[in-house]
Backbone as JSON, one array per atom type, in Angstrom:
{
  "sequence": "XXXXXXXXXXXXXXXXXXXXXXXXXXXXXXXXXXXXXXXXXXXXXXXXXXXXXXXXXXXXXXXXXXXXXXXXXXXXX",
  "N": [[174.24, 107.84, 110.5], [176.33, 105.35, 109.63], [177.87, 103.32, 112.7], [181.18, 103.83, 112.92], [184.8, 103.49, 113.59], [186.3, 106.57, 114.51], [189.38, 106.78, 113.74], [189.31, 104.89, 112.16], [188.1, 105.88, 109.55], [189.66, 107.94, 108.98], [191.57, 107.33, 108.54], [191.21, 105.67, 106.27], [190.08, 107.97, 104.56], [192.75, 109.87, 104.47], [194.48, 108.23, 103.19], [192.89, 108.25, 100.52], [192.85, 111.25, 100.05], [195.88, 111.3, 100.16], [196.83, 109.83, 98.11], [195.35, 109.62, 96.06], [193.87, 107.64, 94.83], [190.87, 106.08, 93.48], [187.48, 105.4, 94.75], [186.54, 103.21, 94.53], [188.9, 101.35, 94.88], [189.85, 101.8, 97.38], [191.48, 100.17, 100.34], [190.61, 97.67, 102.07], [190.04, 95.99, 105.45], [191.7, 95.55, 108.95], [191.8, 98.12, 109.61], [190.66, 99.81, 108.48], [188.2, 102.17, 107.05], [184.82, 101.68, 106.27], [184.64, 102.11, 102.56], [181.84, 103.67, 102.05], [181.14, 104.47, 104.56], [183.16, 106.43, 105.18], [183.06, 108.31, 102.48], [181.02, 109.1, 103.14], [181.09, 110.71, 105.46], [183.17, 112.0, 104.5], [181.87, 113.84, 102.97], [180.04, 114.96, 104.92], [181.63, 116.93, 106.85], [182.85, 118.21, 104.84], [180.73, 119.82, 103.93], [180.17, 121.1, 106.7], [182.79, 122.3, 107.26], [184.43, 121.21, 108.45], [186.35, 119.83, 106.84], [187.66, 121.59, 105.76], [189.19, 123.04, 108.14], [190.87, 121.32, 108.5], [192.69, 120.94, 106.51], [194.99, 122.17, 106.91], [196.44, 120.33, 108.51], [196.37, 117.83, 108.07], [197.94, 118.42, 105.5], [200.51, 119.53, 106.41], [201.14, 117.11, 108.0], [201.75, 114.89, 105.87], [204.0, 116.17, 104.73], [205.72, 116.06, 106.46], [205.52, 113.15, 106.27], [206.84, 113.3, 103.86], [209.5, 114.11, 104.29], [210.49, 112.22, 105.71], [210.61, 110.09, 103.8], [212.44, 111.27, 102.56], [214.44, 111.45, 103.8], [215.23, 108.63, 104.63], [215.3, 107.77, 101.66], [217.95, 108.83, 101.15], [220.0, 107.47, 102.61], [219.8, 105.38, 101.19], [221.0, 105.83, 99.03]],
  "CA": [[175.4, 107.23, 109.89], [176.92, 103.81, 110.54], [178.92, 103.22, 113.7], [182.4, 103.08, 112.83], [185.53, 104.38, 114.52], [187.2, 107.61, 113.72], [190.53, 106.81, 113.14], [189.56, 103.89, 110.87], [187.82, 106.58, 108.98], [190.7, 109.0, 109.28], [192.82, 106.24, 107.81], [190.65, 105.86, 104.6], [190.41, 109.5, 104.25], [193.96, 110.26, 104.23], [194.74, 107.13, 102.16], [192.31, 108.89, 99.16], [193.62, 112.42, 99.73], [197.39, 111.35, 99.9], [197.49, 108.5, 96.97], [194.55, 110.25, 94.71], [193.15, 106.88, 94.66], [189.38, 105.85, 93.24], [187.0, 105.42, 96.05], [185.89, 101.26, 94.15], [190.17, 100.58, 95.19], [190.36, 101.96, 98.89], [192.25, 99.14, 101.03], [190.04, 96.55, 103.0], [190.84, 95.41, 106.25], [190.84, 95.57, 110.39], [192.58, 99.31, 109.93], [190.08, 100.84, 107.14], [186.93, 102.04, 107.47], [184.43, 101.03, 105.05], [184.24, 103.35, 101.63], [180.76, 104.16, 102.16], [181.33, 105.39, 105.42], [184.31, 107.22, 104.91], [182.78, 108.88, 102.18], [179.38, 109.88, 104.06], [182.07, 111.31, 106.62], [183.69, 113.31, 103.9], [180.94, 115.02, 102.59], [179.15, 116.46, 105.93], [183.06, 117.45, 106.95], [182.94, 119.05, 103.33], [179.52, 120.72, 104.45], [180.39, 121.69, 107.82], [183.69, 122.92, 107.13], [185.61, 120.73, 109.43], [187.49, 119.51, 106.31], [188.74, 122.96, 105.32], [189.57, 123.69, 109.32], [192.24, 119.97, 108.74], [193.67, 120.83, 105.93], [196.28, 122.39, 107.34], [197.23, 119.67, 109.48], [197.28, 117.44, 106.67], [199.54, 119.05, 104.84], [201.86, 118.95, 107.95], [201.39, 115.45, 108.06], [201.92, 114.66, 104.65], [205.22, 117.4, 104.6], [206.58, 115.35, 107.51], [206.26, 111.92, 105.32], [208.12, 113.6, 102.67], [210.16, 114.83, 104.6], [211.35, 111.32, 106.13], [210.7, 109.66, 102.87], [213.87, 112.01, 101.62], [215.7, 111.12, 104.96], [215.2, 107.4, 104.22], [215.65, 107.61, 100.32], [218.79, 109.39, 100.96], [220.33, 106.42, 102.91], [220.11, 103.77, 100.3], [221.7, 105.94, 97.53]],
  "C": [[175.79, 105.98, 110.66], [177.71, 104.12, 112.0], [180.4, 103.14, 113.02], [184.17, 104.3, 113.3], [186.08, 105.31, 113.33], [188.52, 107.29, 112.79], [190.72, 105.44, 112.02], [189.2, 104.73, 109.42], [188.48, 107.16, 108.42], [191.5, 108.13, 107.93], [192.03, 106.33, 106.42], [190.95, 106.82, 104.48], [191.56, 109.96, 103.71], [194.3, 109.34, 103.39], [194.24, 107.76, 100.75], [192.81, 109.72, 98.76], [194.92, 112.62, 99.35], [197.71, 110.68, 98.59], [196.49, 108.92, 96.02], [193.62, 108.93, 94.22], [191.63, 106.69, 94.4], [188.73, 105.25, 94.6], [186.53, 103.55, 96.08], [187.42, 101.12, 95.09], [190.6, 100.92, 96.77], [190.35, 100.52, 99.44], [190.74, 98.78, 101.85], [190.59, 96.01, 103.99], [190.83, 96.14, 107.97], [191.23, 97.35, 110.72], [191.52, 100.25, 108.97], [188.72, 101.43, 107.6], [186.42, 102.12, 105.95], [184.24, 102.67, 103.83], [183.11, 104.32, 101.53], [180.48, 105.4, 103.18], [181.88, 106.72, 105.52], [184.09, 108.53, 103.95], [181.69, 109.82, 102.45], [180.25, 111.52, 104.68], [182.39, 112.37, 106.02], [183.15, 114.51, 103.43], [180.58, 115.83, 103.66], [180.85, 117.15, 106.74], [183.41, 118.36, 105.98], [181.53, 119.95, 103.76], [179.61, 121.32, 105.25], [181.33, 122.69, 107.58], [184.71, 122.44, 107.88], [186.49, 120.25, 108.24], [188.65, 120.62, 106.19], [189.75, 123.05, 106.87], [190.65, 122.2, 109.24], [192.83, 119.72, 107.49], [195.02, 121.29, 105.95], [197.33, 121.32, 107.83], [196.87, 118.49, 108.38], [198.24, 117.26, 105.85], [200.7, 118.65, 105.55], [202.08, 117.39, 108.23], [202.32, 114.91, 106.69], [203.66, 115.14, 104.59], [205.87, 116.42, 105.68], [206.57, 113.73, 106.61], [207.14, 112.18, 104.81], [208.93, 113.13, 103.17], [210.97, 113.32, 105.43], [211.18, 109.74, 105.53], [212.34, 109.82, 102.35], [214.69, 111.34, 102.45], [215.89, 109.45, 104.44], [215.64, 107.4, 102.43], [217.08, 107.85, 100.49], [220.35, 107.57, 101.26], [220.84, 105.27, 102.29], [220.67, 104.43, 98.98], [222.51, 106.02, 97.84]]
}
């Protein structure tokens, strides 16, 4: 597989999973990692099983946006 760092990876990744986005429209740029990659990544993570073993912490991530999405929404109403 290409070289390319984790957490640029990470960053795509979560970008697809959280926004449901098509894999042609993932973001470009010095924070992304490339679609190709990202997707390589996802599959043997989907093979291995390391995705299943981070979806928990996911979630928890995600649940903590909400969660200071609401705090912030609340603010401006």
């Amino acid at each position: 597989m290409p070289h390319s760092s984790f957490r640029y990876v990470l960053n795509t990744l979560l970008y697809i999973l959280i926004t449901g986005c098509r894999w042609c429209h993932v973001p470009k740029g010095e924070i992304w990692g490339s679609k190709n990659c990202a997707h390589r990544w996802l599959k043997l993570w989907q093979l291995d099983g390391t995705l299943e073993a981070l979806q928990p912490t996911f979630r928890r991530l995600v649940s903590k946006e909400d969660n200071i999405y609401d705090r912030e929404h609340q603010k401006t109403v």
